[in-house]
C-alpha positions in Angstrom: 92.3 107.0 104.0 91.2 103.5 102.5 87.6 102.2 102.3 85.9 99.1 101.3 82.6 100.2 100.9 81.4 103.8 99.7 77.5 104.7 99.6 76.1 107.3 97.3 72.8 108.9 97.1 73.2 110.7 93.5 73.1 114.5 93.3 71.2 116.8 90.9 74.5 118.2 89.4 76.3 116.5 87.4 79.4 118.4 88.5 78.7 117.0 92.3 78.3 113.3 91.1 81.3 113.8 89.3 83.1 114.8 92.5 81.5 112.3 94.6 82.5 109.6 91.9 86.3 110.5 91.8 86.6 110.8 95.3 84.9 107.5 96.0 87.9 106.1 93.5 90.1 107.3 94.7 89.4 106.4 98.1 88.5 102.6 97.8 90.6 100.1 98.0 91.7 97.6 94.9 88.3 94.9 95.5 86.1 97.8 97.1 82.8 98.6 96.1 81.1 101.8 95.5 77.0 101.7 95.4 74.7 104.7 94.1 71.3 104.9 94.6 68.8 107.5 93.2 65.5 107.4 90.9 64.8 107.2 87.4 63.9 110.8 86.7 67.0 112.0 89.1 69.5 111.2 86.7 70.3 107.5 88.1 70.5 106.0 84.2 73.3 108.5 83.4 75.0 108.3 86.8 75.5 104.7 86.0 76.9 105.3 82.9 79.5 107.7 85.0 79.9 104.9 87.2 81.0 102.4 84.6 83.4 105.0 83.2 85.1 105.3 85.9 85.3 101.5 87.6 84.4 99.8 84.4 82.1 97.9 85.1 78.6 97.8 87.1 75.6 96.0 88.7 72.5 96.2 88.9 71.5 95.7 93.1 68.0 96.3 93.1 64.9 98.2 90.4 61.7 98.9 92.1 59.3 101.6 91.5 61.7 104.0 89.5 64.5 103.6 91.6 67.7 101.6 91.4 70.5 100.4 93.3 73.7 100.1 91.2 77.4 99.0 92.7 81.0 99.4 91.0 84.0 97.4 91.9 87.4 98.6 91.9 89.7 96.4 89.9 92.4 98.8 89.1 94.4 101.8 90.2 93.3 103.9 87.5 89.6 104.8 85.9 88.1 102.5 83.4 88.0 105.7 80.5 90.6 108.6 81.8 88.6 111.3 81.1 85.6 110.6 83.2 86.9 113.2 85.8 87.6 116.0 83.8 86.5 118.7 84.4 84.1 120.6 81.6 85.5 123.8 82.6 
């Protein structure tokens, strides 16, 4: 399965975002983009920081009231850092 486009609402665990970060890489296609969305005190800040670990780079979309709207564009076959989807167990 190839994608172009892959829409995430963040998770509370870390271990889920994780997941849902590696298989959105994995799954989009060289020139896809991957979008999360979530709020300020749900973890969004350190989910973008995941974010650009893995696709290296990222975009601000949208900021409004706490929340945020960041995209990721796939520019490579591999992660940006190639530990971002270890796992910590």
């Amino acid at each position: 399965m190839i994608a172009d486009t892959v829409a995430i609402r963040i998770p509370h665990e870390k271990l889920a975002l994780v997941q849902l970060l590696y298989d959105a890489f994995r799954i989009l296609r060289i020139g896809g983009t991957c979008y999360i969305s979530g709020a300020n005190n749900e973890g969004i800040k350190s989910a973008t920081k995941l974010l650009e670990r893995a696709f290296g780079n990222s975009t601000l979309l949208a900021y409004d009231s706490g929340y945020r709207i960041v995209s990721a564009l796939k520019e490579s076959e591999a992660p940006s850092d190639d530990e971002v989807f270890e796992s910590p167990f």
